[in-house]
Residue, then its C-alpha position, 0 to 999 in steps of 0.5 A: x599966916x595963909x600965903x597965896x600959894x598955901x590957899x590954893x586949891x588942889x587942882x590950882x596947885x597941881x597945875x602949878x606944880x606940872x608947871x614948875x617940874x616942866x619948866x625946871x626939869x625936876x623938883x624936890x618934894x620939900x620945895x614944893x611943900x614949902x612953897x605951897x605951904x602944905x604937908x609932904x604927903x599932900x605933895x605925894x598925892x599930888x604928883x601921884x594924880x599927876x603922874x597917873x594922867x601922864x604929866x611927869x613922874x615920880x622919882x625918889x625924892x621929888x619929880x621929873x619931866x624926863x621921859x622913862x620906860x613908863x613915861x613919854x615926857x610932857x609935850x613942851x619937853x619933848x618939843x624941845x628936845x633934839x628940835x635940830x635933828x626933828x627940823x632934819x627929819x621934816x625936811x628929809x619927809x618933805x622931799x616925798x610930799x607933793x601936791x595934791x597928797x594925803x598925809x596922815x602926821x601920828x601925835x609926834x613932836x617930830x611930826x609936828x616939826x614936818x606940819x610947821x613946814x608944810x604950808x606952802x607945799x599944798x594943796x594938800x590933806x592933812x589927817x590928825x589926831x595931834x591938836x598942836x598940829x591942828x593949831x599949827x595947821x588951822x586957817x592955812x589956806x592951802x591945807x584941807x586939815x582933817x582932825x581926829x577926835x576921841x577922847x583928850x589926852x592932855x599929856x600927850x595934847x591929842x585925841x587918843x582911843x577906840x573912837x580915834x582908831x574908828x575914824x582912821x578906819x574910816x580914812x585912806x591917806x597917801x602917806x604916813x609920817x609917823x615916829x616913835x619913843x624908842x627903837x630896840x632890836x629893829x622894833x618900835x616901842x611906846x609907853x602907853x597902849x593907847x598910843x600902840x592901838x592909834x598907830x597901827x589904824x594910821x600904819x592900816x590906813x596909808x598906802x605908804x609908811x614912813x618912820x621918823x626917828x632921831x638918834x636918841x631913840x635907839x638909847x630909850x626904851x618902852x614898855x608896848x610894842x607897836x611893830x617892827x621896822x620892817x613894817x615901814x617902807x622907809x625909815x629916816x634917822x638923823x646923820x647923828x644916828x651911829x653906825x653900829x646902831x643901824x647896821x643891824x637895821x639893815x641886815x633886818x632888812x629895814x630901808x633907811x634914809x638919812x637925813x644930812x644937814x643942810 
């Protein structure tokens, strides 16, 4: 007997699975093949298209939503990971905005956690390509918001690519809020090449550079080198971030910031 799940459609079950594998953190193959009563290689051909659009990824056995070397993590996952310590850091970023500015925010969950505090602290011009910062920023009266286009990433809910790079081009911020997937030997790294080529026309278009980074990202790793973080003015870790992680920093060089509770 066809169940409802079974007569799904592959692009339905796909969305249902992405849900699932978000929500829950993991999901064995045999689960999700019982539940939407097809085969197990219909299943890895679906979490085969799903990964190759970003959304998860494929582990042995079943998927996760955890991040990887080769895999930021979904939007919803990554919002709430280290979501204290980001409100910190938005909090340390707030303290170098004042009225009138021009703030550039890179499609980070961190900097979205500095776009939610921003209204109130205008006027001020705010420079995007992260749609969850536009929705968090839409119709706030003392915010002129600039939004970036270019080709979607749903993954990554923001606007990506060689079109993104020629409107930051065509711009000059003040500021810079920007974060990254991991920190290795004084270095940013991110997963994926489009994201590489977005930051670095927002790191050319901003008088100022400021980087936003949590302690977990000094324990993550990723495949694409952005720059090293001698390339910021300034960059704020959480009070969190240990010591031995951030005394090479400064014998780099790099000028830190830590951002304390409170």
């Amino acid at each position: 007997m066809q169940t409802a799940a079974s007569a799904l459609g592959p692009r339905e079950r796909r969305d249902q699975i992405r849900q699932r594998v978000v929500s829950e953190g993991f999901a064995r193959m045999e689960e999700l093949a019982e539940q939407f009563g097809v085969s197990i290689m219909t299943i890895h051909r679906d979490i085969d298209v799903l990964q190759s659009e970003g959304w998860l990824r494929k582990v042995r056995g079943g998927a996760t939503a955890q991040p990887s070397a080769l895999y930021h993590g979904d939007v919803r996952h990554r919002t709430q990971a280290m979501a204290a310590q980001k409100r910190r850091l938005a909090e340390a970023a707030m303290t170098m905005i004042e009225p009138g500015m021009s703030v550039m925010i890179d499609e980070s969950t961190t900097g979205l956690a500095l776009a939610a505090i921003l209204p109130g602290k205008g006027p001020l011009t705010v420079i995007t390509n992260f749609l969850a910062a536009v929705n968090q920023l839409a119709g706030e009266a003392d915010i002129d918001l600039i939004t970036l286009g270019g080709a979607y990433y749903p993954a990554y809910d923001a606007f990506l690519g060689l079109r993104t790079s020629d409107a930051i081009r065509s711009l000059r911020a003040d500021i810079l809020f920007a974060s990254t997937t991991a920190v290795t030997n004084g270095s940013c790294y991110h997963q994926s090449q489009e994201t590489v080529a977005v930051k670095r026309a927002m790191m050319e278009s901003a008088d100022r550079r400021v980087l936003l980074v949590d302690h977990s990202k000094f324990a993550k790793r990723g495949v694409h080198q952005l720059g090293p973080l001698t390339a910021f003015e300034l960059v704020v870790v959480d009070a969190e971030t240990p010591e031995a992680d951030l005394a090479p920093l400064r014998a780099q060089g790099v000028r830190l910031l830590v951002a304390e509770p409170g």
